[in-house]
N, C-alpha and C positions, 0 to 999 in steps of 0.2 A: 468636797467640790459641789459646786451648784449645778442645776441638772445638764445644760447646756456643754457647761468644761466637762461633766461625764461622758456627754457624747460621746468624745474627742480625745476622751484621756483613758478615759477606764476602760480594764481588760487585759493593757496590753502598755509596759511600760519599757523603755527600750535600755541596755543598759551600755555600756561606753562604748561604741566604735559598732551597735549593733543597727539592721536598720530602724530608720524612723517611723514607717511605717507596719503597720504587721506581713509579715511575708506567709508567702500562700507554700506552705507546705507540702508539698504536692507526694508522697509517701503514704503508703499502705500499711508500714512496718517500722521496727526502730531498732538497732543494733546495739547488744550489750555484751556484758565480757563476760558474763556466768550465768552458769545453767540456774543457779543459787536466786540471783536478782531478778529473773523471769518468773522465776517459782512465787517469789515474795508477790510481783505484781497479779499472775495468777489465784492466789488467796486473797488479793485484796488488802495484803499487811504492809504493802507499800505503794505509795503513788507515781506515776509516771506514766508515760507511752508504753503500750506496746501493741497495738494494732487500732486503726482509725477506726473502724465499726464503733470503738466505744471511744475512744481519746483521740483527738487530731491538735494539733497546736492552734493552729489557723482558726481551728472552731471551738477552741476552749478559750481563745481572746472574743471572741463573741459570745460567749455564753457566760463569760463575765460581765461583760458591758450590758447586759441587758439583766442580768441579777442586780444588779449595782443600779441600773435604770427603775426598775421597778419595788426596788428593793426586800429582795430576797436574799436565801442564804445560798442559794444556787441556779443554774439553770441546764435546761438539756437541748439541745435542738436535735430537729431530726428532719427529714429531707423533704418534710410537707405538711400545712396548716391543719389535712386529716390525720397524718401520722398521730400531732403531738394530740391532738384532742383523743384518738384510737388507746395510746400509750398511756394518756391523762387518769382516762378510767378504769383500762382493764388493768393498773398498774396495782389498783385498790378493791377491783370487782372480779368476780368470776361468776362461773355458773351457778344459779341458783340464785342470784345476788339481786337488788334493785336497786334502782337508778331514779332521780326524781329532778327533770328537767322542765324550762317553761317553754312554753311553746314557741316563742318569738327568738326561734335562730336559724342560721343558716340552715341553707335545704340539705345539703352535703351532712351536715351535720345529724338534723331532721333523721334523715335516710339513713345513717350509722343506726344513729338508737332505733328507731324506730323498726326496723327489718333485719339490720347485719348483727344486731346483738341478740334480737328476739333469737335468730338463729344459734349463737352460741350459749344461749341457756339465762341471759341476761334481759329483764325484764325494766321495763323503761316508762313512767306514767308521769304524762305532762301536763304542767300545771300553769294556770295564768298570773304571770308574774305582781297584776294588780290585784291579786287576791289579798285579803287579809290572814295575819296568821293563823287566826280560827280555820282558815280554807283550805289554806298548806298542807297544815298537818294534817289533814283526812289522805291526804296521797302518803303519808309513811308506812310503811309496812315492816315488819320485823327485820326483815332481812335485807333495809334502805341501806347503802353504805356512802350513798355520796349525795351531794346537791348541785344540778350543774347548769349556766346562765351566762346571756352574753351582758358585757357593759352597756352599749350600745348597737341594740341588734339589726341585722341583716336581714331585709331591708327595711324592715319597718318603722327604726331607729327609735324605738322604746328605750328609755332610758333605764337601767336596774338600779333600784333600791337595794343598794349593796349591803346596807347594814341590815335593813329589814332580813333579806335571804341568808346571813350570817348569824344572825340570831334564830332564826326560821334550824341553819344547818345544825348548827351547836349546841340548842336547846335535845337534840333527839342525836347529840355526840359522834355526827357526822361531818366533813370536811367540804365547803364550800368551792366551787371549781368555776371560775371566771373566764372566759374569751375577750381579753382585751382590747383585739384584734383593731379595730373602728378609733376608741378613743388615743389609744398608743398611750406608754406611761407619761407622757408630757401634757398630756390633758386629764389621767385618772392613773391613779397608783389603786387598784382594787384592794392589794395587803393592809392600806391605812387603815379602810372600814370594815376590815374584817374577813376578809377570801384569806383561804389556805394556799392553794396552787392558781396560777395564772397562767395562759395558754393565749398562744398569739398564732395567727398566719403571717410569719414573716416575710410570707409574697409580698404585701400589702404595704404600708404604711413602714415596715423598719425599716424594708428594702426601699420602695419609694418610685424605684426605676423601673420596672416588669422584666427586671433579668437575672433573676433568681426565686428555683421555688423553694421553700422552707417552712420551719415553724418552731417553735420552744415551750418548754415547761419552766413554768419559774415556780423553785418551791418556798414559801415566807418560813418555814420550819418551825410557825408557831403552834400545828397540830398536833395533840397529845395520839400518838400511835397506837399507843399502849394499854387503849382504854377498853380493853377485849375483843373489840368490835373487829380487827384488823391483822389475824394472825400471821398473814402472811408478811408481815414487819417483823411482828414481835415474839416470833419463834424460829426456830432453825431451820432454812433453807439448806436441805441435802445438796442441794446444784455446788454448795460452798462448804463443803465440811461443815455443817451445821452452824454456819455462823446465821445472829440474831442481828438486823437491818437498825432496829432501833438502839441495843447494844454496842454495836461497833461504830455506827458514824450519829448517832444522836440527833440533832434539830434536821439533822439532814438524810435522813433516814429511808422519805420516802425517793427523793432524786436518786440516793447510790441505787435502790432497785429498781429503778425506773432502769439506769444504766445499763448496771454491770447483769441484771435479769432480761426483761422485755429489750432491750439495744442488742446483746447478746444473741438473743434465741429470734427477733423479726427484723434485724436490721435494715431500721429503717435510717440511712444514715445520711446524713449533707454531705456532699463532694468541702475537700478544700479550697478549692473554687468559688464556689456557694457563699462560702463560711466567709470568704476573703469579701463578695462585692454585696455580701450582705452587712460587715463590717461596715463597709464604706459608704452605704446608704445610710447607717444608724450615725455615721459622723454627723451629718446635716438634718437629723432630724428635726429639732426645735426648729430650725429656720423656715424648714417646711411646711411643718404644721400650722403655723402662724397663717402662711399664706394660703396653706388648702380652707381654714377656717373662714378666712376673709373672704375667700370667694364664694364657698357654697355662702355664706350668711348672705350673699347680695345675689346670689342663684334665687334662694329660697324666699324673700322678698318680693323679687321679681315676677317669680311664676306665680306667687299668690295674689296679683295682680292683675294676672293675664285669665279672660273669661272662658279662653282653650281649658285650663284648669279647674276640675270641682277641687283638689286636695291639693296642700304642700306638709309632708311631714320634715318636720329639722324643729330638734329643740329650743332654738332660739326665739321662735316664734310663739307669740303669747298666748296664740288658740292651741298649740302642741300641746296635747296631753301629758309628756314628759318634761314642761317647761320648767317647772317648781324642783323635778328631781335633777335636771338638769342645772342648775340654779346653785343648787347643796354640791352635786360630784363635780360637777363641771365647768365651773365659775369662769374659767380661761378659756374655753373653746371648747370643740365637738369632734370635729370629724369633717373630710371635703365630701362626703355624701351625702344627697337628697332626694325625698324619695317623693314622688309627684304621681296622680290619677290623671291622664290624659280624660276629661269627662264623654268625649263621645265613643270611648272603649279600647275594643282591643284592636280592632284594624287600625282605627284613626293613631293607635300609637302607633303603630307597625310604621304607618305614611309619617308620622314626626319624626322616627328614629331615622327611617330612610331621607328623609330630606336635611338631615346635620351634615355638614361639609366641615368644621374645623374637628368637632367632637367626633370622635371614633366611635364605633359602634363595635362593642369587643367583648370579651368576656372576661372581665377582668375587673377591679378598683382598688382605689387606693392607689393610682400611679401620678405622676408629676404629670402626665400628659389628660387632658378632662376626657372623658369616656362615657357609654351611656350605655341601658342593659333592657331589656326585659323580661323579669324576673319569672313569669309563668310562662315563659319558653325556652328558657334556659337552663340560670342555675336552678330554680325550683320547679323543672318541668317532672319531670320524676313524681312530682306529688300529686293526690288525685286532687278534685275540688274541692272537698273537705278537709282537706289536709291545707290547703293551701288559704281556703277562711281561718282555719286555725292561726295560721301564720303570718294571718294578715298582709296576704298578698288578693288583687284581685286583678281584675283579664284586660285593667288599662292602667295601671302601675309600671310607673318607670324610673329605673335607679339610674339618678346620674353622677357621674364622682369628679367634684371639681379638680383638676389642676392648678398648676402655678404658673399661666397663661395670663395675659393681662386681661383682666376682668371684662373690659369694654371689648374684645374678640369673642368670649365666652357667651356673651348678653346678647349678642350682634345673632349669632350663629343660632343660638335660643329663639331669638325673636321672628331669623326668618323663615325658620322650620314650624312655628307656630302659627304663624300667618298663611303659611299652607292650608291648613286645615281648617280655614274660616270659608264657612259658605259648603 
């Protein structure tokens, strides 16, 4: 099927008299006829239901559809875009372990490594993603077990050289960890050039509407487990009568422990609810993103014409320093986000954002309705100043996320919030 009819078909195939839609499962539990066939699913030597913490229907036809979307050999959702990134790493990391992230991603994310893993024993050194390889590899240390980077990052909208950091991971026999979050697989499949696992906030862009929070693990099952670096695959997990992760389920190795381990022991789990209207949002994805594209691309035009503006970052634009990698990953589109320097700072942003009447002022993107943010008092307030140069945020940066609004309202509402600010 072409990506579009996957939308719409994969996951969940109905069979004679069942219904057409996927139905929301709403069950905690599932009933069987023997002590015998619970036993089985407890070992793990058979497949099936038996408590939604790890398996729900409703959210196993989702975590189809977006395996099948990005094309993986699986996927996991869990009840938030921190969960699956939380799950992503410590699924492969533990104490003592390191981590080698770039600098240019979300602040939430930022703050994970940065503080909540230094605490758990997990050490995290970030690196600038325009670095060349010669530069990379100075940040690997013995004990690196992963590589981790957004496609297009929050807010800054750097584009990743995907293949570059995929050769960068697998040169030093560690697995490449993507947030595909921004581009969605209809504009970037990460697994093509080379990412292991991919990790999405399916608040965002699968979902589309702002009425469900989520997130997923997609695993490509192209990484070799087994390459000593990664015991806790490919040796015997006492939690399971010593079964071996890469032994029993093979290309899919690291998802069953993501599962039936970390789901298990933190569950962190999506209602069937969640699972059902996040379903229903990845129906109408492609149609979507077409239109979120079209309009940030005439957003980001616009402001880079407006003398309110020193900055407009968005790929599309030929001074963006991401224009050329954008170009190679991204040939079809981007993303409805843009990220713009208000030039007379941080107040004069304050009075832009306050003077938007259609555009919301929310904490939120990636919704059908257009929305605006400021990113150093919100999501990245947490960070100190230097954290936040890192990350290339500064004190009159403003994230705005196009909707699927008719453009000439979007521009309208732009223009007379800008015009405040003159004089």
């Amino acid at each position: 099927m072409e990506f579009e009819t996957k939308c719409l078909h994969a996951g969940y195939e109905p069979k004679n008299g069942e219904p057409r839609v996927v139905p929301i499962v709403q069950s905690t539990t599932y009933k069987y006829d023997s002590a015998e066939e619970i036993g089985q699913l407890f070992d793990l030597k058979a497949s099936g239901y038996f408590y939604t913490r790890l398996a729900n229907p409703t959210t196993n036809a989702a975590e189809e559809k977006i395996a099948a979307l990005e094309g993986g050999v699986g996927a996991l959702c869990t009840s938030s875009g921190q969960a699956a990134t939380f799950f992503a790493v410590l699924n492969i990391l533990e104490a003592g372990d390191h981590l080698v992230s770039t600098t240019s991603i979300y602040g939430g994310t930022y703050n994970l490594f940065a503080h909540t893993f230094k605490k758990m024993g997990i050490a995290v050194t970030f690196v600038d993603q325009w670095a060349s390889l010669e530069e990379l590899q100075q940040a690997i240390q013995p004990n690196t077990k992963a590589v981790f980077a957004e496609t297009i990052a929050n807010p800054a909208l750097h584009v990743l050289d995907i293949e570059k950091f995929a050769t960068f991971a697998h040169d030093n026999q560690v697995p490449l960890l993507v947030d595909n979050t921004f581009a969605t697989p209809y504009f970037c499949r990460p697994i093509e050039y080379g990412a292991d696992i991919v990790i999405h906030s399916t608040t965002k862009y699968l979902d589309g509407h702002a009425v469900q929070t989520g997130g997923v693990i997609v695993d490509s099952g192209q990484f070799d487990w087994t390459n000593g670096k990664f015991p806790q695959l490919s040796t015997p997990d006492v939690t399971y009568h010593g079964l071996v992760y890469t032994e029993a389920f093979g290309p899919a190795a690291y998802l069953a422990k993501a599962r039936v381990q970390l789901m298990r022991d933190l569950g962190a789990t999506p209602s069937p609810q969640n699972s059902f209207l996040l379903n229903l949002g990845m129906e109408t994805l492609a149609v979507r993103m077409d239109r979120h594209f079209e309009n940030a691309k005439k957003v980001a035009e616009f402001l880079q014409e407006r003398p309110e503006v020193s900055t407009v970052s968005y790929p599309t634009l030929a001074t963006d320093p991401s224009y050329e990698l954008a170009q190679k990953y991204l040939p079809n589109g981007l993303c409805g986000v843009v990220s713009f320097e208000i030039a007379a700072g941080k107040e004069q942003a304050a009075k832009f954002l306050d003077a938007l009447t259609l555009v919301s002022l929310q904490v939120h993107v990636a919704d059908i309705r257009t929305c605006a943010l400021h990113p150093a008092t919100s999501t990245h307030r947490q960070l100190s100043e230097t954290e936040l140069n890192e990350v290339g945020i500064s004190a009159g940066l403003v994230r705005i996320s196009c909707g699927i609004e008719n453009i000439n309202d979007i521009l309208a509402d732009l223009q007379q919030a800008l015009e405040q600010l003159e004089g």
